[in-house]
N, CA, C and O atoms as a Tinker XYZ file with bonds, in Angstrom:
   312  protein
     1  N    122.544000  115.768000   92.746000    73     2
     2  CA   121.178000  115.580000   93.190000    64     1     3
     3  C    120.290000  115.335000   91.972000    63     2     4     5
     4  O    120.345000  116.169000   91.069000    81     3
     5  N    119.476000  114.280000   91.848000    73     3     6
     6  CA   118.553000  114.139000   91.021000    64     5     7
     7  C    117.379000  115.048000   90.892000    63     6     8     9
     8  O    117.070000  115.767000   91.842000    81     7
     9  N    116.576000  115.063000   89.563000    73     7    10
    10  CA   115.322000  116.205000   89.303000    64     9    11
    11  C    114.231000  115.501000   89.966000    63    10    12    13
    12  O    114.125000  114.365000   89.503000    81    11
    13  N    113.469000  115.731000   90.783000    73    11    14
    14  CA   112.221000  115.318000   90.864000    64    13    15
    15  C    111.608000  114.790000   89.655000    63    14    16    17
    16  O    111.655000  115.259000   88.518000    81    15
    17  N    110.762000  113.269000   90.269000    73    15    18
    18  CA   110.008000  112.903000   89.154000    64    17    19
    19  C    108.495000  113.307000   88.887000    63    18    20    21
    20  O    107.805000  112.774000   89.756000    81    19
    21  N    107.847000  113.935000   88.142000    73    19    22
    22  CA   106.772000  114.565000   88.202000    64    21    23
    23  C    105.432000  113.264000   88.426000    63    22    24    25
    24  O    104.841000  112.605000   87.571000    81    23
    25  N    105.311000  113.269000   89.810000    73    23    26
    26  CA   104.273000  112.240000   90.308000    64    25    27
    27  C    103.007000  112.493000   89.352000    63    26    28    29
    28  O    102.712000  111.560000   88.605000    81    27
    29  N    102.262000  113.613000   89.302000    73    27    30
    30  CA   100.930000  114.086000   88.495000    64    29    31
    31  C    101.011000  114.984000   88.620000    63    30    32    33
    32  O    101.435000  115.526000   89.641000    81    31
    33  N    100.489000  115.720000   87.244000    73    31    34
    34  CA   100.122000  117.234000   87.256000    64    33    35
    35  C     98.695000  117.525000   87.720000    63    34    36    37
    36  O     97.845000  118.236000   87.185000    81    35
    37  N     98.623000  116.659000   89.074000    73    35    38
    38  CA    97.434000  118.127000   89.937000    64    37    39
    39  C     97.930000  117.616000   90.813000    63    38    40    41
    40  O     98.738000  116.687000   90.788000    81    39
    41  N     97.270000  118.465000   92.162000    73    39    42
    42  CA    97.210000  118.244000   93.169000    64    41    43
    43  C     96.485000  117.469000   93.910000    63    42    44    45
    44  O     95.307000  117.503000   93.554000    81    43
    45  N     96.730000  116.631000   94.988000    73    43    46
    46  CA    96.625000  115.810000   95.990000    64    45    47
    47  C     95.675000  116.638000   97.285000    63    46    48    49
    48  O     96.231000  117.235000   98.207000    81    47
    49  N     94.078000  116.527000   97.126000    73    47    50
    50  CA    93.079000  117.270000   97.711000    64    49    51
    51  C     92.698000  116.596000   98.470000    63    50    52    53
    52  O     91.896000  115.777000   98.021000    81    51
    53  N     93.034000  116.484000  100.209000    73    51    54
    54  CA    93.077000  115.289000  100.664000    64    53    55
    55  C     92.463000  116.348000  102.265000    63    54    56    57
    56  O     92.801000  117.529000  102.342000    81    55
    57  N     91.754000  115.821000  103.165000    73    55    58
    58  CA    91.440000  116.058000  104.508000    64    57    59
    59  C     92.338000  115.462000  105.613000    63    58    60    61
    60  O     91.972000  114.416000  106.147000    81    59
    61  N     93.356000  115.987000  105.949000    73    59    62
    62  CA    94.466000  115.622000  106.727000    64    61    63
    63  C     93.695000  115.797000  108.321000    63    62    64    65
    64  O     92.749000  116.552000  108.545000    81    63
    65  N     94.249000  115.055000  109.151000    73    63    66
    66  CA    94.136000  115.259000  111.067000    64    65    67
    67  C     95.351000  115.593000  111.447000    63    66    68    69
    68  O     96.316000  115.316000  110.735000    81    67
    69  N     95.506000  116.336000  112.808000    73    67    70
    70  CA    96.259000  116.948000  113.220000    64    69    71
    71  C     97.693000  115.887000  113.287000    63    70    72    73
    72  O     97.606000  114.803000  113.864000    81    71
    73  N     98.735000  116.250000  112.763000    73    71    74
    74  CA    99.460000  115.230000  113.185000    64    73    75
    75  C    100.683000  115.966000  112.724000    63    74    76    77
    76  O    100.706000  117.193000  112.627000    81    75
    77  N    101.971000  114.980000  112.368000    73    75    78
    78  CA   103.491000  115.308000  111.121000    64    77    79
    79  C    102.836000  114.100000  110.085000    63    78    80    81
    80  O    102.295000  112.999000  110.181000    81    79
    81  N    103.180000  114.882000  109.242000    73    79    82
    82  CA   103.217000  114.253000  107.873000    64    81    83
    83  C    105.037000  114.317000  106.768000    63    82    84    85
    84  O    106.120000  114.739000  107.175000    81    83
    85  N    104.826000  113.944000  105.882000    73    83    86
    86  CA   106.104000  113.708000  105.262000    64    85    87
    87  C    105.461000  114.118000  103.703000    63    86    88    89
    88  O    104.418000  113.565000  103.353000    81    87
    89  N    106.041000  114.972000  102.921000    73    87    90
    90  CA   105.540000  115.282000  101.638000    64    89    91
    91  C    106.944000  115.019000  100.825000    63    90    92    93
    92  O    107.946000  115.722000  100.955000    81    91
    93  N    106.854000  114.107000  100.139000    73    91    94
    94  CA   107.573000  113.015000   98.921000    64    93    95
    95  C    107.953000  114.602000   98.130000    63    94    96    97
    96  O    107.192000  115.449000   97.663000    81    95
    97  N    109.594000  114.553000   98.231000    73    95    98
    98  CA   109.788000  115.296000   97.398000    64    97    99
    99  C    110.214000  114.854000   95.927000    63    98   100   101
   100  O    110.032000  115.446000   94.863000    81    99
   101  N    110.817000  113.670000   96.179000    73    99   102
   102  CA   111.423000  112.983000   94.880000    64   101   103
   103  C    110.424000  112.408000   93.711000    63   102   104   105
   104  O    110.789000  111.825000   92.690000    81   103
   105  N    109.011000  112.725000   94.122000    73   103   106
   106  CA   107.650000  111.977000   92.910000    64   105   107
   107  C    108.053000  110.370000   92.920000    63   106   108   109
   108  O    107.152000  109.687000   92.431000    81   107
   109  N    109.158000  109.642000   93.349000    73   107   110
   110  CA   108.689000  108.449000   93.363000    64   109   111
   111  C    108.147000  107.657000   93.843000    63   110   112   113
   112  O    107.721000  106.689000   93.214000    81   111
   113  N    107.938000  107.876000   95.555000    73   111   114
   114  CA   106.793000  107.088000   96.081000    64   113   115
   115  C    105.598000  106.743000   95.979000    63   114   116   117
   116  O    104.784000  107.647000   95.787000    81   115
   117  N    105.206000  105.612000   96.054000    73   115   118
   118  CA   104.016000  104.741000   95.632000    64   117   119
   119  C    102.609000  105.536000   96.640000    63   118   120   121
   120  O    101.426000  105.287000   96.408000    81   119
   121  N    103.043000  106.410000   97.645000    73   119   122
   122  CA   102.875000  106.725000   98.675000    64   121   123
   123  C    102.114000  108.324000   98.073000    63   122   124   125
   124  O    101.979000  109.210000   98.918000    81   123
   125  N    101.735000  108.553000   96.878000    73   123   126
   126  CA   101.731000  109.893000   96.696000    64   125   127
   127  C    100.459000  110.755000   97.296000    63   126   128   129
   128  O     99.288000  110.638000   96.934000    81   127
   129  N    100.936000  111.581000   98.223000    73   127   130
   130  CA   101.766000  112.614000   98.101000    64   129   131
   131  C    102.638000  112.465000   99.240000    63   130   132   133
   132  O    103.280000  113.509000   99.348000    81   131
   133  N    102.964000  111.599000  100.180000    73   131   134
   134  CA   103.541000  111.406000  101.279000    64   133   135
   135  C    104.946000  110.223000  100.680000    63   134   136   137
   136  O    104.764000  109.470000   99.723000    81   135
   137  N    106.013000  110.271000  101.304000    73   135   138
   138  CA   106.963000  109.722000  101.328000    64   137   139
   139  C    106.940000  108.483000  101.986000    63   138   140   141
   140  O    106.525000  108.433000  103.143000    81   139
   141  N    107.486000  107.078000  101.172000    73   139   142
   142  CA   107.490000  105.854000  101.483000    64   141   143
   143  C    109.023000  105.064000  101.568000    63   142   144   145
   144  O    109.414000  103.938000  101.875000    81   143
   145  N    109.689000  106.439000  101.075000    73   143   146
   146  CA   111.915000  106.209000  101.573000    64   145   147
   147  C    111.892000  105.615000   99.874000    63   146   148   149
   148  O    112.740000  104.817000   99.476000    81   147
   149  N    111.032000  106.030000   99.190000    73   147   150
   150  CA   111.816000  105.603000   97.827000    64   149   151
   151  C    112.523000  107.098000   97.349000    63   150   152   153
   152  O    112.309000  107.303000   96.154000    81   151
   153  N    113.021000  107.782000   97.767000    73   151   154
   154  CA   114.533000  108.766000   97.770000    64   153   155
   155  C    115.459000  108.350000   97.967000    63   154   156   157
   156  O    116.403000  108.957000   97.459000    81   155
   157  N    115.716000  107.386000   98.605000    73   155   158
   158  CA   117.304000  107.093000   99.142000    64   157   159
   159  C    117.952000  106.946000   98.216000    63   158   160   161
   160  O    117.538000  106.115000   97.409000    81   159
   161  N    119.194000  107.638000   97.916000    73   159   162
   162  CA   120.155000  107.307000   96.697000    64   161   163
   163  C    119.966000  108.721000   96.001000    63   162   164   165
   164  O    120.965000  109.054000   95.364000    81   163
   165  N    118.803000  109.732000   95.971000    73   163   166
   166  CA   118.556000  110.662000   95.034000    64   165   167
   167  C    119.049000  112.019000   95.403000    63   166   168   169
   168  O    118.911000  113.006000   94.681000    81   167
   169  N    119.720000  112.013000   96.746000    73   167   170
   170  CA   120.271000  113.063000   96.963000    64   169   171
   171  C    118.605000  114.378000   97.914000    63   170   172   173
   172  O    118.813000  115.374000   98.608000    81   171
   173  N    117.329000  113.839000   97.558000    73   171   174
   174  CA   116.790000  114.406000   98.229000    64   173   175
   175  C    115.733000  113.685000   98.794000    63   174   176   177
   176  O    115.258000  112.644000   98.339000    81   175
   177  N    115.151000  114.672000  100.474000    73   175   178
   178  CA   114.858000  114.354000  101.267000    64   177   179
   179  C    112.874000  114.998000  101.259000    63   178   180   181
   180  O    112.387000  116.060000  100.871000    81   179
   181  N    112.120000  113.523000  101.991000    73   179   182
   182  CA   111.049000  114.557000  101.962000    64   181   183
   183  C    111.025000  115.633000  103.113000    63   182   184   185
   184  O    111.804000  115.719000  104.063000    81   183
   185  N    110.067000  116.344000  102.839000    73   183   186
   186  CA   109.543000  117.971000  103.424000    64   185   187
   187  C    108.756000  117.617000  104.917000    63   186   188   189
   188  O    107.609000  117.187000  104.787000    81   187
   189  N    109.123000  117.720000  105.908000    73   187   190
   190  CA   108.037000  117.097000  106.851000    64   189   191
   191  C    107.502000  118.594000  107.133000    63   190   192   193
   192  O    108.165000  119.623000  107.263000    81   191
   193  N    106.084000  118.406000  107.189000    73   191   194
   194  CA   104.719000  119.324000  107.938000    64   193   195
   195  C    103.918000  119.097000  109.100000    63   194   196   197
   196  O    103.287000  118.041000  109.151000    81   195
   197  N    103.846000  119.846000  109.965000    73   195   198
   198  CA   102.573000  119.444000  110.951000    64   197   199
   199  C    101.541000  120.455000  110.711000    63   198   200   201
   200  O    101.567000  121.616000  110.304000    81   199
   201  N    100.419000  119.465000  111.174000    73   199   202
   202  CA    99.080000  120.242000  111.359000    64   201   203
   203  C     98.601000  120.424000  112.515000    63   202   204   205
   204  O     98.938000  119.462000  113.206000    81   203
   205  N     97.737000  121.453000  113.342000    73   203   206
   206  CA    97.777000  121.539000  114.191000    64   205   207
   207  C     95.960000  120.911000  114.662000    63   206   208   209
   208  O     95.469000  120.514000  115.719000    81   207
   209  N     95.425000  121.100000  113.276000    73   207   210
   210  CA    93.708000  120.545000  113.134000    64   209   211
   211  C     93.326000  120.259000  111.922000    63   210   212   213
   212  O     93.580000  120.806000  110.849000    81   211
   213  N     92.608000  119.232000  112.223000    73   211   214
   214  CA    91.760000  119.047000  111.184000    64   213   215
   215  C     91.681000  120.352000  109.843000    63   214   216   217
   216  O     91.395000  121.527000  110.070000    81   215
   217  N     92.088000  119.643000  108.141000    73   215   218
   218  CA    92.212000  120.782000  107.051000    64   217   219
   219  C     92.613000  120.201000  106.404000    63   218   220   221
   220  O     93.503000  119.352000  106.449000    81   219
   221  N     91.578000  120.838000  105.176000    73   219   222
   222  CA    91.819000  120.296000  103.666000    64   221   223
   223  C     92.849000  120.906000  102.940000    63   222   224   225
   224  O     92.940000  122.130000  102.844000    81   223
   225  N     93.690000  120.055000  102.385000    73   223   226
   226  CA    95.053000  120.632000  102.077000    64   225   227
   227  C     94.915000  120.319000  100.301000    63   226   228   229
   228  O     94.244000  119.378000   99.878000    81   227
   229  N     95.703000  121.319000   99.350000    73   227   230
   230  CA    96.023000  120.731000   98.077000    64   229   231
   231  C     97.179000  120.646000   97.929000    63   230   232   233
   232  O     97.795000  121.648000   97.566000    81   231
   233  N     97.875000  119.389000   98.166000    73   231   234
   234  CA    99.207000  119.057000   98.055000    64   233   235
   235  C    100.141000  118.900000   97.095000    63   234   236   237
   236  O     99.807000  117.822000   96.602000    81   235
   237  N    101.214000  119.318000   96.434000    73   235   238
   238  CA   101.482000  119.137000   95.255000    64   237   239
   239  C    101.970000  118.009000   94.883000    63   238   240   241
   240  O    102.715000  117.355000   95.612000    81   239
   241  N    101.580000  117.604000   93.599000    73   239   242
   242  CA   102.146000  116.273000   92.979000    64   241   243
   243  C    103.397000  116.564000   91.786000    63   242   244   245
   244  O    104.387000  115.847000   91.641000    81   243
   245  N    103.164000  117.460000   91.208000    73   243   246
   246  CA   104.181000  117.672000   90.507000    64   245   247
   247  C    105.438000  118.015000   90.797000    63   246   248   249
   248  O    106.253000  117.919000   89.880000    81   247
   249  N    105.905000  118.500000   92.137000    73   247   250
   250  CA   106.939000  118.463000   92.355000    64   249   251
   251  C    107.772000  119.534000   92.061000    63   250   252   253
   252  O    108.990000  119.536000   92.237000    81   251
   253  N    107.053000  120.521000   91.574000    73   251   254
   254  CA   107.479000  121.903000   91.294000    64   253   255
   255  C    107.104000  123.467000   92.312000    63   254   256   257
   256  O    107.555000  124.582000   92.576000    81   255
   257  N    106.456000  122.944000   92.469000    73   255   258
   258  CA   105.972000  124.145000   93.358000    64   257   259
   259  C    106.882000  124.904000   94.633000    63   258   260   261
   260  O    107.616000  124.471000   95.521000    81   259
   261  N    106.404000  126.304000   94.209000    73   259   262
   262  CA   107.362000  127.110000   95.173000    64   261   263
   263  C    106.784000  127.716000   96.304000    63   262   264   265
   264  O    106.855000  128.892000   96.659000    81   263
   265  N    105.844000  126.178000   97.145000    73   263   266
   266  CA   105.312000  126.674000   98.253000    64   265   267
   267  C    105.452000  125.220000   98.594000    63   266   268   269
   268  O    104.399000  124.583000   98.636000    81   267
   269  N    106.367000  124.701000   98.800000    73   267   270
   270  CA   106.399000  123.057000   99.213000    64   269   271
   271  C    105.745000  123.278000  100.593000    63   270   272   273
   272  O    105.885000  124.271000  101.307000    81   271
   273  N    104.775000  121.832000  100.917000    73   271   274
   274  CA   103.987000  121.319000  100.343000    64   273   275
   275  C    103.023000  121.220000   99.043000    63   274   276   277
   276  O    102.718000  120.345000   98.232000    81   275
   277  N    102.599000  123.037000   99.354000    73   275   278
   278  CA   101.499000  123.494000   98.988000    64   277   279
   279  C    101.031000  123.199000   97.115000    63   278   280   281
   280  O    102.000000  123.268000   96.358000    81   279
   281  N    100.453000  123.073000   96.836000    73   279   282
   282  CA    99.794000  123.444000   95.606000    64   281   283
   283  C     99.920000  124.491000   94.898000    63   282   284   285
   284  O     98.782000  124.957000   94.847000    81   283
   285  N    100.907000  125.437000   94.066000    73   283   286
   286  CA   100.913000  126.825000   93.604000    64   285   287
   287  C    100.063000  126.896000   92.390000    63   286   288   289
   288  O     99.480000  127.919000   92.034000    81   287
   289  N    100.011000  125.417000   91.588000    73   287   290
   290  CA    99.191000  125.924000   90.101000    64   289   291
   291  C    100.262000  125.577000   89.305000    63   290   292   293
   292  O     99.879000  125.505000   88.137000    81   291
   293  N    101.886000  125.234000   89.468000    73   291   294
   294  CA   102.651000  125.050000   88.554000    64   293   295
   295  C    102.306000  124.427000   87.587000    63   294   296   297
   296  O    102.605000  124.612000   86.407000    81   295
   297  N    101.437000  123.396000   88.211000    73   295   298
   298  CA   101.235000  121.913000   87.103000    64   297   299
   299  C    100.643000  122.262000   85.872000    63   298   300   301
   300  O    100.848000  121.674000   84.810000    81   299
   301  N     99.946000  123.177000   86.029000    73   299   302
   302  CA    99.330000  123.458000   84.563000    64   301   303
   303  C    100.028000  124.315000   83.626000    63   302   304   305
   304  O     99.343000  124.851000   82.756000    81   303
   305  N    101.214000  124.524000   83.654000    73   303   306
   306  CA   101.961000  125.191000   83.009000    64   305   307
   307  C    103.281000  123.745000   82.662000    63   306   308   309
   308  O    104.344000  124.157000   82.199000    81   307
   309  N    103.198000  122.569000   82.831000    73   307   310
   310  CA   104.108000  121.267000   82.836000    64   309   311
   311  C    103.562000  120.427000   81.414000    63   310   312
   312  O    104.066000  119.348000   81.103000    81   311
């Protein structure tokens, strides 16, 4: 399995609607912070989430975090 590529060190502060979403685990999608299938081949898969309402989310870009989706703060320690 390949390392995640570190998309950006912050987070992705974005106002999501109720829906499924897909959170890019591999940092290579053009798509960031959501998955666009540029994983295939890397051994990993994105994270799918639903929301149930309207909410501002901080999504992680770096690709480290030990609250996938979420935002933990890793990045500033990268």
């Amino acid at each position: 399995m390949d390392e995640p590529v570190i998309a950006a060190k912050g987070p992705a502060v974005l106002e999501l609607e109720p829906g499924t979403y897909y959170w890019c685990r591999c940092g290579r999608s053009r798509n960031q912070p959501f998955c666009d299938g540029s994983h295939k081949g890397t051994g990993l898969k994105p994270l799918e989430f639903r929301l149930e309402e309207k909410k501002k989310l901080a999504l992680c870009q770096c690709k480290r975090t030990a609250n996938p989706p979420y935002c933990d703060g890793t990045h500033r320690s990268l």
